[in-house]
Every structure is written in structure tokens, then in C-alpha cells.
C-alpha positions, 0 to 999 in steps of 0.5 A: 500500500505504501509503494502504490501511494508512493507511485500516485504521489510520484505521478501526481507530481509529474502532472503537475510539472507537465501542466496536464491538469487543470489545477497544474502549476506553471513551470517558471523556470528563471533563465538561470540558477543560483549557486552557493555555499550552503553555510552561508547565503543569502536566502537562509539563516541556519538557527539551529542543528542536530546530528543523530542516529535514527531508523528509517521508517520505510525499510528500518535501515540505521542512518544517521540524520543532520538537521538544519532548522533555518529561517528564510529570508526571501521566498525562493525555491533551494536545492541543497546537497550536504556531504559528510567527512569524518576526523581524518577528512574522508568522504563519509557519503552525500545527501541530498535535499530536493526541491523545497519552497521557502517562504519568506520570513517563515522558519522550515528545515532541512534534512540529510540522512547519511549511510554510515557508521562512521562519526561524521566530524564535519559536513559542507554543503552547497545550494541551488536557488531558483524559481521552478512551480507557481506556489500554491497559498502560503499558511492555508494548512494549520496543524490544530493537534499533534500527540505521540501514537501508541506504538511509536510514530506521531499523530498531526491532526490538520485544518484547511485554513486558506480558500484553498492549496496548492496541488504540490502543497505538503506539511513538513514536521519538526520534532524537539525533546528538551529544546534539542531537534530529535527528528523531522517528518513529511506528510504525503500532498495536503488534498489527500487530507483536505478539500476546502476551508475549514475541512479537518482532517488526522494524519495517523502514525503509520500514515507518513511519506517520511518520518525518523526519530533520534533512537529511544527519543519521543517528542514532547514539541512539534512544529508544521511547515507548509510547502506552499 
């Protein structure tokens, strides 16, 4: 069930970049992409990190996971590749975050998930900023409750806040125990959930397209960003 929902999402998203739908976004592309270093731009602020081990929840796997909560300063859309070294220098492994729209002066994170024991000692990165999809309402989806399931996982319960979303339009989920950023979480596309202002819906625990948690950690704090 998960790898058929996985496939409609998947050919959804290529609906929508192909603009054979009615509800499909324009590609925009601008003529020509933004380079930079991940650690220092113009387009984010990196406030807060997190290095920690976790397990996959699709196949189980132990990874460990590098967390960068930030705070965007211009809406922009950033493709973001982290590579992970360990103390002597060596290459560990590379990871990649895909195209994510940011909003400006909103707070969003970004997660690498890397496969190695090894300790990773440092990480360097770099970005691509550019304008791909016409974005769909900004803050159009709340989250009104969240609780840990019994069993493990988390439970978001939504509401449709906007007139409407956009077609691409996804949650993304941060975790914190302590103040300390434990794990991070993505929902599948917000019209799975939602139709229409004020409809409410629960995404369950076993429910996720993505969802790791630091080993043996339960969150006490969950924060939703919406991809617009």
C-alpha cells in the first residue's frame, strides 16, 4: 500500500510539472540558477542543528540524520546537497535535499540522512536557488493537534485554513525533546487530507511519506511547515 501511494504521489507530481491538469502549476523556470555555499547565503539563516542516529521508517535501515532548522529570508525555491567527512577528512557519503519552497520570513528545515557508521566530524554543503512551480497559498494548512501514537510514530491532526492549496502543497514536521531537534517528518500532498476551508482532517502514525526519530527519543514539541 505504501509503494502504490508512493507511485500516485510520484505521478501526481509529474502532472503537475507537465501542466496536464487543470489545477497544474506553471513551470517558471528563471533563465538561470543560483549557486552557493550552503553555510552561508543569502536566502537562509541556519538557527539551529542536530546530528543523530535514527531508523528509517520505510525499510528500518540505521542512518544517521543532520538537521538544519533555518529561517528564510526571501521566498525562493533551494536545492541543497550536504556531504559528510569524518576526523581524518574522508568522504563519509552525500545527501541530498530536493526541491523545497521557502517562504519568506517563515522558519522550515532541512534534512540529510547519511549511510554510515562512521562519526561524521564535519559536513559542507552547497545550494541551488531558483524559481521552478507557481506556489500554491502560503499558511492555508494549520496543524490544530499533534500527540505521540501508541506504538511509536506521531499523530498531526490538520485544518484547511486558506480558500484553498496548492496541488504540490505538503506539511513538513519538526520534532524537539528538551529544546534539542530529535527528528523531522513529511506528510504525503495536503488534498489527500483536505478539500476546502475549514475541512479537518488526522494524519495517523503509520500514515507518513517520511518520518525518523533520534533512537529511544519521543517528542514532547512539534512544529508544521507548509510547502506552499
Amino acid at each position: 500500500m505504501k509503494l502504490i501511494r508512493s507511485l500516485l504521489a510520484a505521478a501526481l507530481g509529474m502532472t503537475m510539472l507537465c501542466g496536464c491538469s487543470g489545477e497544474s502549476s506553471v513551470y517558471v523556470q528563471i533563465p538561470e540558477k543560483v549557486t552557493g555555499t550552503f553555510e552561508d547565503n543569502p536566502y537562509f539563516d541556519i538557527t539551529d542543528t542536530a546530528l543523530f542516529r535514527a531508523a528509517e521508517l520505510s525499510d528500518g535501515k540505521p542512518v544517521t540524520v543532520a538537521v538544519y532548522r533555518i529561517h528564510v529570508n526571501e521566498s525562493i525555491d533551494v536545492d541543497t546537497t550536504l556531504t559528510a567527512y569524518s576526523a581524518s577528512g574522508q568522504k563519509l557519503d552525500e545527501s541530498r535535499e530536493f526541491t523545497l519552497p521557502l517562504v519568506q520570513g517563515d522558519d522550515n528545515y532541512l534534512a540529510f540522512q547519511f549511510m554510515t557508521d562512521e562519526p561524521i566530524a564535519e559536513t559542507k554543503g552547497t545550494f541551488e536557488a531558483f524559481k521552478m512551480l507557481e506556489r500554491g497559498p502560503e499558511h492555508s494548512v494549520e496543524m490544530i493537534q499533534w500527540q505521540n501514537a501508541d506504538g511509536g510514530g506521531l499523530s498531526v491532526a490538520v485544518e484547511q485554513t486558506g480558500d484553498r492549496t496548492g496541488p504540490l502543497t505538503r506539511g513538513r514536521f519538526l520534532l524537539s525533546s528538551g529544546g534539542k531537534i530529535i527528528g523531522c517528518a513529511r506528510s504525503w500532498f495536503m488534498k489527500e487530507y483536505v478539500q476546502k476551508k475549514g475541512d479537518t482532517a488526522e494524519i495517523p502514525a503509520d500514515d507518513w511519506s517520511d518520518y525518523i526519530c533520534e533512537d529511544g527519543q519521543t517528542p514532547d514539541k512539534v512544529e508544521m511547515f507548509l510547502n506552499p
